[in-house]
N, C-alpha and C positions, 0 to 999 in steps of 0.2 A: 204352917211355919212361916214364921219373917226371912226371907232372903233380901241380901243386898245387888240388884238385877244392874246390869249393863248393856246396852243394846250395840249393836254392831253390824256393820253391812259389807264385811269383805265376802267375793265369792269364793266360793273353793271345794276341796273335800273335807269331812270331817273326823273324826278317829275311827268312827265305825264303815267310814267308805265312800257315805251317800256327800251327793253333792248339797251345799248350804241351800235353803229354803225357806218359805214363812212355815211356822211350827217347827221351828229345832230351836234348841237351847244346849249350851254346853256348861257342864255341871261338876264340881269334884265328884269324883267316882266314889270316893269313901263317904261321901254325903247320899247321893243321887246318881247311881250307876247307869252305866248305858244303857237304853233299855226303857228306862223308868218315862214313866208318863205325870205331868203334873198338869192341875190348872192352876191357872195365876187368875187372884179375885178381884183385884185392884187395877186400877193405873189404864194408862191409853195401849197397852196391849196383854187387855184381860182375854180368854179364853184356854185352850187345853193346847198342850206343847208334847216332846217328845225328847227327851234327852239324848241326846244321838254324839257329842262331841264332850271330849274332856276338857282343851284348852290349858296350855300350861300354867299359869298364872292365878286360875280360877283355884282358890283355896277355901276349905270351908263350905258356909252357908252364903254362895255368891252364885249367880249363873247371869251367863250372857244369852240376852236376845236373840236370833237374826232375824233383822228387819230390812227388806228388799232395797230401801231408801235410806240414803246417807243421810241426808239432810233428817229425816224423824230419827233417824238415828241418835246422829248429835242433839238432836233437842229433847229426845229422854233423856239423855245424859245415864247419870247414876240416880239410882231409888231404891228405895226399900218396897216390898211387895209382899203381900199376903200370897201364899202358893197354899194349893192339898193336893198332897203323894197318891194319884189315884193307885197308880201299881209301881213298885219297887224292882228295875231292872227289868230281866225279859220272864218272870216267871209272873205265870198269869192270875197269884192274890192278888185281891185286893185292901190296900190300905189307906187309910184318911186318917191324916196328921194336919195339924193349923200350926 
């Protein structure tokens, strides 16, 4: 699936508790529930992530980054990204969606 990815570097807690780290992404829930795990195929932060945070603003087919560095932060900026749903929330299917 195409999402529209944002990167971001505040620290903090996230909806589900843990504190921000590399591999979390915050995700509409009705899209990519807590839980879910994706990889991202494209772009300067390809690899497998974790959905762990909602973020109020994030509507849709959008998810935010965390990336430890401010500066890579702002210079992803906003992008579009090829992601696959390895698992949907915390139940342990597996699904692959482009």
């Amino acid at each position: 699936m195409r999402v529209e990815a944002t990167a971001y570097c505040l620290d903090g807690r996230t909806q589900s508790g843990v504190r921000t780290r590399t591999g979390i992404v915050a995700a509409d829930p009705r899209v990519l529930p807590v839980g879910s795990v994706i990889r991202i195929l494209d772009g300067p932060t390809t690899g497998i992530y974790t959905v762990m945070d909602t973020g109020g603003t994030i509507k849709g087919r959008r998810i935010d980054i965390y990336v430890p560095s401010c500066a890579r932060a702002k210079k992803f900026g906003r992008r579009k990204v090829s992601v696959i749903v390895v698992r949907r929330g915390w139940s342990p299917a597996i699904i692959e969606s482009r």
